[in-house]
C-alpha positions in Angstrom: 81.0 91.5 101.3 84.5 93.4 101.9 83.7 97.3 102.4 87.1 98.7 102.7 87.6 102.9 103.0 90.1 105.3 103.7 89.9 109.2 103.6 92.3 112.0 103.1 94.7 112.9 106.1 93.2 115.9 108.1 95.0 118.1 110.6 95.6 116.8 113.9 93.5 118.7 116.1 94.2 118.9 120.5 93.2 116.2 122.6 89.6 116.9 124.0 89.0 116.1 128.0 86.6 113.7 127.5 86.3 111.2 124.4 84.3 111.6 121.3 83.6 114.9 122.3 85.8 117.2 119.5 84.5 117.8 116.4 86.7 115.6 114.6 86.4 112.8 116.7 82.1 113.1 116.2 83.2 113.5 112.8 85.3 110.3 112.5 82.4 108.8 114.0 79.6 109.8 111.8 82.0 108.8 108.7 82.1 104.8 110.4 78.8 104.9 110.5 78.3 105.7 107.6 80.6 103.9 105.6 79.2 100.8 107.7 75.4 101.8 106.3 76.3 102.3 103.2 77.7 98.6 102.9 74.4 97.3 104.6 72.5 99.1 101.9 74.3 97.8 99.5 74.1 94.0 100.0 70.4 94.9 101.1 69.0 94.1 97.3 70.9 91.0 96.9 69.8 89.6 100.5 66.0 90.3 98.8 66.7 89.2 95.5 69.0 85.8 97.1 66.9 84.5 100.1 68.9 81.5 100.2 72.5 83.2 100.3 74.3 84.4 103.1 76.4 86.9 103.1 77.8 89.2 106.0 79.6 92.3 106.0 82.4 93.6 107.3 83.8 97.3 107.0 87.0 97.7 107.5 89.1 101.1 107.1 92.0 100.8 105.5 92.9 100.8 101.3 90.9 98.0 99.3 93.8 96.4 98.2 95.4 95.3 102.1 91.7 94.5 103.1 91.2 92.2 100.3 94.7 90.1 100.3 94.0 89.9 104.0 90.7 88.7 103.5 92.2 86.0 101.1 93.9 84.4 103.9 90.5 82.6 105.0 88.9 82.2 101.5 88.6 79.6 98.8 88.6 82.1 96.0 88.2 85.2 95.1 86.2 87.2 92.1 88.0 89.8 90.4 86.2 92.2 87.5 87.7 92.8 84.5 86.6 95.7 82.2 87.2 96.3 78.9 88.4 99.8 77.8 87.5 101.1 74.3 88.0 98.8 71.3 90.3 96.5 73.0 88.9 92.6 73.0 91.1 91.6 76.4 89.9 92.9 80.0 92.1 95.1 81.9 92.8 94.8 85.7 92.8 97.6 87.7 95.6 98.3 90.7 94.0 96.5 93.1 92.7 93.4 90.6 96.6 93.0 89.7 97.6 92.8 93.1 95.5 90.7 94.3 96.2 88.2 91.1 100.2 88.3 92.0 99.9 88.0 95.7 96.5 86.5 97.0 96.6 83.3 99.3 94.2 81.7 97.6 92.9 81.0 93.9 91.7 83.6 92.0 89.0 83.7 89.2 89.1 87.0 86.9 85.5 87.8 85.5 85.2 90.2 82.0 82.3 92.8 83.2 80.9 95.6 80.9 
């Protein structure tokens, strides 16, 4: 499992003396943790459910869309969702679905969810 993340540009604040010691820079670090638990938790159920599967995780931080091409590169194929908005019979991809159907490195399979 891909957890990708990215948060909102904050003020650059002075170097501290010593690192990881500003508030920023703890607060940079509690976000990675975070971020990194929060993917853990969420693959926790299927590792329960799916005894047999493996799966690892990796968090990276930068925009879904980058992660997932780059992820492409060593992968056989990759699952996109497609939802369905109001009325409409066809799925719709969303930003990051369309680009990875127009510029992943390997095959992709779009699934219909909802």
């Amino acid at each position: 499992m891909l957890h990708a993340w990215t948060h909102r540009h904050t003020a650059p604040e002075l170097p501290s003396p010593l690192p990881g010691t500003s508030p920023g820079q703890r607060e940079a670090v509690r976000r990675e943790a975070g971020e990194e638990a929060m993917a853990r938790f969420d693959v926790a159920g299927l590792r329960q459910d799916h005894a047999g599967v493996d799966v690892d995780t990796l968090t990276v931080r930068t925009d879904p869309a980058h992660a997932l091409l780059e992820a492409t590169r060593h992968a056989g194929l990759v699952v996109v969702g497609a939802h369905r908005h109001g009325h409409r019979a066809e799925p719709r991809l969303d930003t990051v679905g369309r680009t990875l159907l127009h510029r992943s490195h390997c095959p992709v399979a779009v699934v219909p969810t909802g």
